[in-house]
C-alpha positions as CSV (number, residue, x, y, z in Angstrom):
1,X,131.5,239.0,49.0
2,X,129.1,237.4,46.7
3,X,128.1,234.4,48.5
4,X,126.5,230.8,46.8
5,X,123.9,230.0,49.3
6,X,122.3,226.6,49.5
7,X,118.8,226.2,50.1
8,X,117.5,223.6,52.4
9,X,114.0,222.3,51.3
10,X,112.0,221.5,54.3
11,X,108.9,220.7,52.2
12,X,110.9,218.2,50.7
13,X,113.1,216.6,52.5
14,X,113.4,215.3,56.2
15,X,115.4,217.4,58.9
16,X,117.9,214.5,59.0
17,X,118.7,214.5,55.8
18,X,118.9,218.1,55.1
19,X,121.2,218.3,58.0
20,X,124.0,216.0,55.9
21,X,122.7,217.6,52.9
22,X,124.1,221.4,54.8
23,X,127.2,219.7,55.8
24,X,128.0,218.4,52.6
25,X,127.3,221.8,50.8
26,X,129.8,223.5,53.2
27,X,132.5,220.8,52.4
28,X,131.4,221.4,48.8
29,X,132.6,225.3,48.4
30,X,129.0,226.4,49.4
31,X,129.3,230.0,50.9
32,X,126.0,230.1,53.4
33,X,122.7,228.2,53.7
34,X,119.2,229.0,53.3
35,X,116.0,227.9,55.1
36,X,112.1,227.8,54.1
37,X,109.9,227.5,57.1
38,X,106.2,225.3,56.7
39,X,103.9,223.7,58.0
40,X,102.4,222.2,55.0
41,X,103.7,221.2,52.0
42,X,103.1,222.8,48.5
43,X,101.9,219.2,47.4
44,X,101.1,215.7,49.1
45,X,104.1,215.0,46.5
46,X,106.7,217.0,48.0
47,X,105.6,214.6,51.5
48,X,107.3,217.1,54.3
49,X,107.3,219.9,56.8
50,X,110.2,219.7,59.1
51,X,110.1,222.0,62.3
52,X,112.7,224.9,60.3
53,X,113.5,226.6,64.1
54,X,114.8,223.2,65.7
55,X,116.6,222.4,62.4
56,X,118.4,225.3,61.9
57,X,119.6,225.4,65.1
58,X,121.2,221.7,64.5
59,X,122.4,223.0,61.4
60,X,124.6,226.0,62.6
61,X,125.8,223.7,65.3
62,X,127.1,221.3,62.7
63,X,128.6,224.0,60.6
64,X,130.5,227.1,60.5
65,X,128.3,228.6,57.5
66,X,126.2,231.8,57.7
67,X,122.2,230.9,58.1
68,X,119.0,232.7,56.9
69,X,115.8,231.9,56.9
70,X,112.0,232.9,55.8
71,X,109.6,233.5,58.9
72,X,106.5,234.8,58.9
73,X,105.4,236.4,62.2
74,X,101.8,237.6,63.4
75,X,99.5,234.2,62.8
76,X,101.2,231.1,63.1
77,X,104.2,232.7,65.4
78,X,103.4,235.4,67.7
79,X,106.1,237.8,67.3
80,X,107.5,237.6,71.1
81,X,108.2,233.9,70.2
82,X,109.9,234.8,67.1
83,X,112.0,237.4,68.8
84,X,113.4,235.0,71.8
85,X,113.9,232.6,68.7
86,X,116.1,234.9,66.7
87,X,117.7,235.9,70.2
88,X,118.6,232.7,71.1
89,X,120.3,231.7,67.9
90,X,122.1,235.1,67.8
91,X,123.2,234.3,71.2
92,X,124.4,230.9,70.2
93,X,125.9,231.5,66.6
94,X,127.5,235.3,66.6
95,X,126.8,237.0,63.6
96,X,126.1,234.1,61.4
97,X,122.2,234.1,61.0
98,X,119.8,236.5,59.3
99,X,116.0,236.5,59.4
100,X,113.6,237.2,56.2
101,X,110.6,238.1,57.1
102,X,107.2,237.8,55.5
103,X,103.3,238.1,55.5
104,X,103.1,234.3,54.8
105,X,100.6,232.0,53.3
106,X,97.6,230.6,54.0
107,X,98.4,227.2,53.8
108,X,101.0,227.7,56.9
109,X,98.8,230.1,58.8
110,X,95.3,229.0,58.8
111,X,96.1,226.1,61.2
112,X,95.7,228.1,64.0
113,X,91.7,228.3,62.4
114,X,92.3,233.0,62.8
115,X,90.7,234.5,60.1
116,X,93.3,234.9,56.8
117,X,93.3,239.1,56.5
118,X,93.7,240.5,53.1
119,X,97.0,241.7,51.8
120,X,97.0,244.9,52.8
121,X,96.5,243.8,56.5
122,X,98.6,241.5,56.5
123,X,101.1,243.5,55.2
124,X,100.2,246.1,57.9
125,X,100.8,243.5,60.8
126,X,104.1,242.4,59.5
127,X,105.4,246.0,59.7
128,X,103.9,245.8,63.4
129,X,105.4,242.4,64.2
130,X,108.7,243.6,62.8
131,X,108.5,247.1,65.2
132,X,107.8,244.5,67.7
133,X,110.7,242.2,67.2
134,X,113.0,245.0,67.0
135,X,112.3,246.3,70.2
136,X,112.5,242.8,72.2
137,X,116.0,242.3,70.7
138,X,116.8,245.7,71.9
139,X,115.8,244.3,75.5
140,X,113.0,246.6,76.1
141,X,109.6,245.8,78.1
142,X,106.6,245.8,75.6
143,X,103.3,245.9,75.8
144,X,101.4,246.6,72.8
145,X,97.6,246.5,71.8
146,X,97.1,246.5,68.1
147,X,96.5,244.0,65.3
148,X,99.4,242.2,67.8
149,X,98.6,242.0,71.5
150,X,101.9,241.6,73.8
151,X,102.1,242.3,77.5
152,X,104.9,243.1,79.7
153,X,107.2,241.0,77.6
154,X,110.9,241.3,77.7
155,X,113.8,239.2,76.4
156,X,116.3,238.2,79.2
157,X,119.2,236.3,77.2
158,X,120.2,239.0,73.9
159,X,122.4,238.1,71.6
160,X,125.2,240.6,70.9
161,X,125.2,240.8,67.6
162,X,121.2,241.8,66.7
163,X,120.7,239.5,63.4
164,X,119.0,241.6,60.8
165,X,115.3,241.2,59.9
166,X,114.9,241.5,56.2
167,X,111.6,241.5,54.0
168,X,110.7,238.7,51.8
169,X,109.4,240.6,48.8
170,X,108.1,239.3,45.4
171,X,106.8,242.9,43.8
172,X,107.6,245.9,43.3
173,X,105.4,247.9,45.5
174,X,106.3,245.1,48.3
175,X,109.9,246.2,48.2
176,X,109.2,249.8,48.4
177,X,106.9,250.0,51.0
178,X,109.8,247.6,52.6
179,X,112.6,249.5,52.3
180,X,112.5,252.1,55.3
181,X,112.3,249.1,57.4
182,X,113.7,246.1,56.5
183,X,117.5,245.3,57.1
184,X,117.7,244.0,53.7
185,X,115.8,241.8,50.8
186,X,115.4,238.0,49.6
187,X,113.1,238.2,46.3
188,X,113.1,235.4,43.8
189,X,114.2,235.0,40.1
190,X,112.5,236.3,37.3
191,X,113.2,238.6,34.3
192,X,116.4,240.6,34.2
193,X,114.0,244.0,34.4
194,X,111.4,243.3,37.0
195,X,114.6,242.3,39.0
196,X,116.1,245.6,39.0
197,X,113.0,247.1,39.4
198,X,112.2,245.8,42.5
199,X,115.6,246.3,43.9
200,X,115.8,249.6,42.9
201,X,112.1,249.9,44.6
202,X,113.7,248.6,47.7
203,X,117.2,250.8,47.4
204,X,115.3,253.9,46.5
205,X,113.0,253.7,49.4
206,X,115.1,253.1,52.2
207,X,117.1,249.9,51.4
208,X,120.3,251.9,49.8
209,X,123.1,249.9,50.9
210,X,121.6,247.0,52.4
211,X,121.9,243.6,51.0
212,X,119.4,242.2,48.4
213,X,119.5,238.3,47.9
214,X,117.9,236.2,45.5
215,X,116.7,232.3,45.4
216,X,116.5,230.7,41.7
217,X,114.8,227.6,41.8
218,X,115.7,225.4,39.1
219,X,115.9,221.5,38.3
220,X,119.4,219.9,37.9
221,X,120.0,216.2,37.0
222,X,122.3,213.8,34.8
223,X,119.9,213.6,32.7
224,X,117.2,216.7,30.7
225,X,114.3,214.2,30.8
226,X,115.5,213.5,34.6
227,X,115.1,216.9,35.7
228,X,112.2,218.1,33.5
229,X,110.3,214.7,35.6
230,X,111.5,215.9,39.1
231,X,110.3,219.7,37.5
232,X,106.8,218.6,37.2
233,X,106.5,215.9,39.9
234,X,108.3,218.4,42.6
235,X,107.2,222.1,41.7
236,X,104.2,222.4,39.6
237,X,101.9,223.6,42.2
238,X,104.6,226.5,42.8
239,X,103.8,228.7,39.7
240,X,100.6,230.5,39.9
241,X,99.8,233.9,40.7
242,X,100.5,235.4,44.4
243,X,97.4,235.8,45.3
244,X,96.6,232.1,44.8
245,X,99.9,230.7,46.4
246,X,99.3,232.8,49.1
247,X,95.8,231.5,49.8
248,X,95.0,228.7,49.3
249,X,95.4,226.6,52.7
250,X,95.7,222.8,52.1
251,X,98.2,221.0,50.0
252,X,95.7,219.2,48.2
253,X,93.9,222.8,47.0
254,X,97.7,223.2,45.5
255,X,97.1,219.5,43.3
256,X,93.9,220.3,42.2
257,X,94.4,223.5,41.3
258,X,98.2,222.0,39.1
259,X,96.2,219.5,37.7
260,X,95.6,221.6,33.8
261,X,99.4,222.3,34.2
262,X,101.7,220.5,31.6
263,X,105.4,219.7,31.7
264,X,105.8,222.8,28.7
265,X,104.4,225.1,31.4
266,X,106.8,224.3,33.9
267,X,109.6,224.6,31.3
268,X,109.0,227.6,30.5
269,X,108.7,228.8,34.1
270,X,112.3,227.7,35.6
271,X,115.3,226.5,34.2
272,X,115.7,222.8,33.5
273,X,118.4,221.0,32.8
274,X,121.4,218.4,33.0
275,X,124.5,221.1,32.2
276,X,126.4,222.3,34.9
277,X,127.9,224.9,32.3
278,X,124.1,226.2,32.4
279,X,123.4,226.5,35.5
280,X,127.1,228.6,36.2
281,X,125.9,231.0,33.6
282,X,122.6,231.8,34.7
283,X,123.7,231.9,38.5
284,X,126.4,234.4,37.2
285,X,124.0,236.7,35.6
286,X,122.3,237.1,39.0
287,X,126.4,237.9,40.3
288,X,127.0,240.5,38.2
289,X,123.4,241.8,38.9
290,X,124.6,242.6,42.3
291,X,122.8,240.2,44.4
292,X,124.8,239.6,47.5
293,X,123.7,235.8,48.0
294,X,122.3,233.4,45.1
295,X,120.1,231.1,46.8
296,X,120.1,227.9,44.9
297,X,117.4,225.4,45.1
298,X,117.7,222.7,43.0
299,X,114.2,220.9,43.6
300,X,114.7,217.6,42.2
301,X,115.4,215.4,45.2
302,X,119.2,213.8,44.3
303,X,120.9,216.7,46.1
304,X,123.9,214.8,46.9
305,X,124.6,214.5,42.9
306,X,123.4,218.1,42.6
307,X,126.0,219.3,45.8
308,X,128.9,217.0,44.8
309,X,128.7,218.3,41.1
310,X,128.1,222.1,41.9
311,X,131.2,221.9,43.8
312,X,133.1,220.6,41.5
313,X,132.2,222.1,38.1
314,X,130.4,224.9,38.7
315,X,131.2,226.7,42.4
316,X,135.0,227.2,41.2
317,X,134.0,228.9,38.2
318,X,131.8,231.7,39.1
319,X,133.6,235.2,38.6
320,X,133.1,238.0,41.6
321,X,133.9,241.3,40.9
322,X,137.4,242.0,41.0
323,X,137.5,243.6,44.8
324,X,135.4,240.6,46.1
325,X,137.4,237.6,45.6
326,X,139.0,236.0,48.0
């Protein structure tokens, strides 16, 4: 079933509050929750960087809701670590949590003060850390000298359900390359067209079959000029090119560099609005596109108005295909 996943904000909000904020979603209608793992901030704004592992953990514990999350293993997490992680939760919480794996950005990964490789190596040592991963939860004994070192490691506690390891990806060549190994995709909204073409990328490469999600980020208050001032206090520094998201390494680089953007730029970058009616049509569009979870992150900060009123007037209302409702 097409599942209405919300999307816990760790750059935004404190673990403690993000943990009432998951348990009011699941008394709300909400079908799953989604995690972002930093260390930093986007911007000194946004003000947090909660520990997404520890939280998460908490989370499922308070709930009975299917988790996934972003990691990115090979700088900031050595993959072993990220395997007895994903082990332990999958031990704890049977077939409720997922993994979404990525290259990650600098400004999460340069604190360890390793060189920041290029795209394409990074790209190279995710697939390694993901080979990696998949063989601890397997309960093998690695040892592996590469762009990863491991020795002699080997998970003792499995879980007995293996959670999947998906790909984060944001392009089209990303999702291809992804698709022989990945156990599924998380990309983000975006024209109706580059959309299919990057999960067709992914499903004609490999991914046929497995699930493709999608996270729309969007601002939702009671009033337009509510949300279009959380918009551009909250997410400015989040619409520039990849290749400048992904390196730049200190949340003030992120300021600076959002300091030419106006409130018309964000507009026309994400939805922003105070209709509920809105928001259900453009979260069914990504329904009937196929996606198997809609990850909704509303980034203005009131997310008890923005939980409370999605359950109410817009959660009921979405339409799953005919053979999917419940």
């Amino acid at each position: 079933m097409a599942q209405i996943t919300y999307h816990a904000s760790h750059e935004q909000h404190p673990p403690s509050a993000l943990l009432q904020y998951a348990i009011a979603a699941e008394q709300a209608g909400f079908h799953a929750v989604h995690s972002s793992d930093h260390f930093h901030p986007w911007s000194e704004r946004q003000g947090q960087s909660g520990f997404s592992f520890s939280w998460i953990a908490a989370a499922m514990q308070a709930t009975t809701l299917p988790f996934s999350m972003v990691c990115a293993p090979g700088q900031r997490y050595h993959p072993a670590i990220v395997a007895q992680a994903i082990a332990t939760l999958g031990e704890m919480f049977p077939g409720r949590y997922s993994v979404e794996l990525g290259s990650g950005e600098a400004l999460n990964e340069c604190i360890t003060g390793d060189i920041w490789p290029h795209k394409e190596e990074r790209n190279a040592r995710l697939l390694e850390c993901a080979q990696l991963i998949r063989r601890l939860l397997q309960g093998e004994m690695v040892t592996h000298n590469g762009l990863i070192r491991i020795k002699e490691a080997k998970l003792y506690t499995l879980p007995v359900i293996t959670p999947p390891l998906m790909v984060a990806a944001l392009s089209v060549k990303t999702a291809a390359w992804a698709g022989a190994w990945a156990d599924g995709l998380i990309t983000v909204d975006a024209a109706e067209e580059q959309l299919t073409q990057i999960v067709q990328a992914f499903r004609n490469n490999g991914g046929a079959g497995k699930p493709v999600y999608l996270q729309m980020a969007f601002s939702y208050a009671a009033t337009k000029k509510e949300a279009m001032d959380a918009a551009y206090d909250q997410w400015r520094t989040n619409f520039f090119a990849p290749e400048v998201l992904n390196d730049l390494s200190r949340p003030t680089q992120f300021d600076s560099a959002a300091d030419y953007v106006k409130p018309e730029d964000v507009a026309e970058k994400m939805l922003i609005t105070d209709s509920a009616e809105e928001c259900m049509s453009a979260i069914q569009r990504y329904v009937d596109l196929g996606f198997d979870r809609v990850i909704l992150h509303n980034v203005h900060r009131d997310q008890e108005r923005f939980i409370r009123d999605f359950g109410d007037k817009v959660l009921p209302h979405i339409r799953l295909p005919k053979n999917e409702k419940s």
